[in-house]
N, C-alpha and C positions, 0 to 999 in steps of 0.2 A: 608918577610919584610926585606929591607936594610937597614940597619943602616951607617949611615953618620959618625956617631963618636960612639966611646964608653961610653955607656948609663954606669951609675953607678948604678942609681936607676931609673927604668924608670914611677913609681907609688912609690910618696912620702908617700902619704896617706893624713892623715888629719892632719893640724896644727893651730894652735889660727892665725889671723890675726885681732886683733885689733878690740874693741868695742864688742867685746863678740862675735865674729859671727867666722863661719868655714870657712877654705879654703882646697881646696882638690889641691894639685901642682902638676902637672906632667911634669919635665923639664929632656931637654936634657944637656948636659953640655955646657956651654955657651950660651943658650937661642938662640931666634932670633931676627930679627930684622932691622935695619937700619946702626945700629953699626959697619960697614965694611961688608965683604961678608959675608950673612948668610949660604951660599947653603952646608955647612958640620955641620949644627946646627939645622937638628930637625931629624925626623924620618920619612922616607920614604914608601908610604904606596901603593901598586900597583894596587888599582882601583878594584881588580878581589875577593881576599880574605881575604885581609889586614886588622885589627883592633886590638883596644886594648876593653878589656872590664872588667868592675866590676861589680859584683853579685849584684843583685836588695837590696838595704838597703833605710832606712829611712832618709836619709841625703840627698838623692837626692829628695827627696818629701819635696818641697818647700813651699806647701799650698798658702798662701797668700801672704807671706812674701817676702820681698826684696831679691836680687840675683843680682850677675854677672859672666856671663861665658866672658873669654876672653882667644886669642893667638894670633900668628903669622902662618899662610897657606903660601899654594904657590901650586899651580896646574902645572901639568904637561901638560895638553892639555885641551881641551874643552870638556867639560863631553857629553856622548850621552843620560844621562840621571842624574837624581838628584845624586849627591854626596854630602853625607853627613861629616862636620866636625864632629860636633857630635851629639849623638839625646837618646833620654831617650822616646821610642813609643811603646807602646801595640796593642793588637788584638783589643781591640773596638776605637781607633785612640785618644787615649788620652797621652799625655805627649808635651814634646818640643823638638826642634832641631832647627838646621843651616845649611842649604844646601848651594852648588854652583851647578846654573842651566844652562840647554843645551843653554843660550845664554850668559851665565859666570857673569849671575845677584846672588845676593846672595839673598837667601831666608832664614826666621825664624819664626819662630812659636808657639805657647801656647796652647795644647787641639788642639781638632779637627782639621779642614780646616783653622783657624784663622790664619792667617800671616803677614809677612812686606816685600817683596817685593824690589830690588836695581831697577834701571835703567838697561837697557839692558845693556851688556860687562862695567859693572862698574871693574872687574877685567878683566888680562891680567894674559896668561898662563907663566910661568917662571917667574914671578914678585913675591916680599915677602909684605906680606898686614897685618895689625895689623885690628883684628876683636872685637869688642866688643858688647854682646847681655845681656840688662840689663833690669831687672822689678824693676822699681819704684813707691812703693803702687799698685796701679793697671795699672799702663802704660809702655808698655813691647816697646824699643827702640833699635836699630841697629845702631853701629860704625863702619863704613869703614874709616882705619886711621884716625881715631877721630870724622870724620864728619857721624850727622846724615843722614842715607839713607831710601829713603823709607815714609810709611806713619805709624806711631808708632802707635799701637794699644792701645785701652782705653778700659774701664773697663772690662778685663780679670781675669781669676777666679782662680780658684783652679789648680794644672795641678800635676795630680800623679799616676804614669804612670805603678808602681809595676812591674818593668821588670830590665831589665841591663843596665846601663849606658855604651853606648859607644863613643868610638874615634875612628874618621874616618868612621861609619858607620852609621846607624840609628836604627837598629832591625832584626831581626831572619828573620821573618817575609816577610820584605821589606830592602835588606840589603844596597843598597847603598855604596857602597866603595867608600871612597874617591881615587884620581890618584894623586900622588901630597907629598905633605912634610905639617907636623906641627909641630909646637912647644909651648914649654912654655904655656900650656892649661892650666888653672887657673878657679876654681868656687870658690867662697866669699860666702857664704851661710849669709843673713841677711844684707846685707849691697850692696847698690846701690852706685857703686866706681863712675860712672860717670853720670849726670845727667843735661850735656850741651858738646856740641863739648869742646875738647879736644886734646893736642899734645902724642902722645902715647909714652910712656919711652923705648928707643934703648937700656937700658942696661938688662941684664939677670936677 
């Protein structure tokens, strides 16, 4: 893995984010963004073995409840196969994730097969993209730079997946490396930050 800048802390852990709900941070110094050039501001991950990962706990087992995963990517080429930002997936195909797929659509998902879908080449390789994948009550929706993609999924269930939470990958299993840079990963456990198109924050 290459690192772009000197990581201080590269997994915050867990911290209060307001209204009682948890956030789990994972930033680079400086975050990414739109904010001038990001391309020395996340972590670089090489497609082949790259990830970060955290040991299966109960904080990623979301049940019902509201959620938001969000960051800044950037792909290095055109995947020849699903690359995973991140994905929390077991042996019987249960959990969620965020793909960038072989036509640089972004895909996400809840449990099984169930998913959301961009338009084809809705991303561009060397480009910085602010991503946001949010369940509200039971309606799990996709932010490509703020704007809804896709066709948002309804009444989704439970999704707990008893496995490792990873970055840049999906699972043991079906590993999917991401090729590419992220940054500024952010989960909100309990709370749906966005729940209408939105301008995405360039600061860190």
């Amino acid at each position: 893995m290459q690192d772009f800048i000197k990581k201080e802390s590269p997994i915050r852990g867990y911290t209060g984010y307001g209204g009682g709900s948890t956030s789990l941070a994972w930033h680079t110094s400086g975050g990414g963004g739109g904010g001038g050039d990001p391309a020395d501001k996340g972590v670089h991950f090489d497609g082949s073995d790259d990830y970060l990962g955290l040991a299966d706990h109960s904080a990623f087992d979301f049940g019902t409840g509201n959620v938001t995963f969000e960051c800044w990517f950037n792909v290095d080429t055109t995947p020849s196969d699903w690359n995973s930002i991140f994905g929390n997936f077991n042996a019987s195909e249960d959990g969620y994730w965020l793909h960038v797929g072989t036509s640089m659509q972004l895909s996400g998902g809840w449990r099984g097969a169930d998913s959301i879908n961009s338009s084809d080449n809705a991303v561009v390789a060397g480009r910085w993209y602010h991503v946001a994948m949010v369940r509200n009550s039971n309606t799990l929706t996709i932010y490509l730079n703020g704007i809804s993609v896709g066709t948002p999924l309804t009444s989704i269930g439970d999704a707990t997946a008893d496995t490792q939470f990873r970055i840049a990958s999906l699972s043991a299993t079906y590993p999917r490396y991401f090729d590419g840079k992220i940054s500024t990963l952010r989960v909100t456990k309990g709370q749906a930050l966005y729940t209408a198109n939105f301008t995405p924050s360039t600061d860190p």
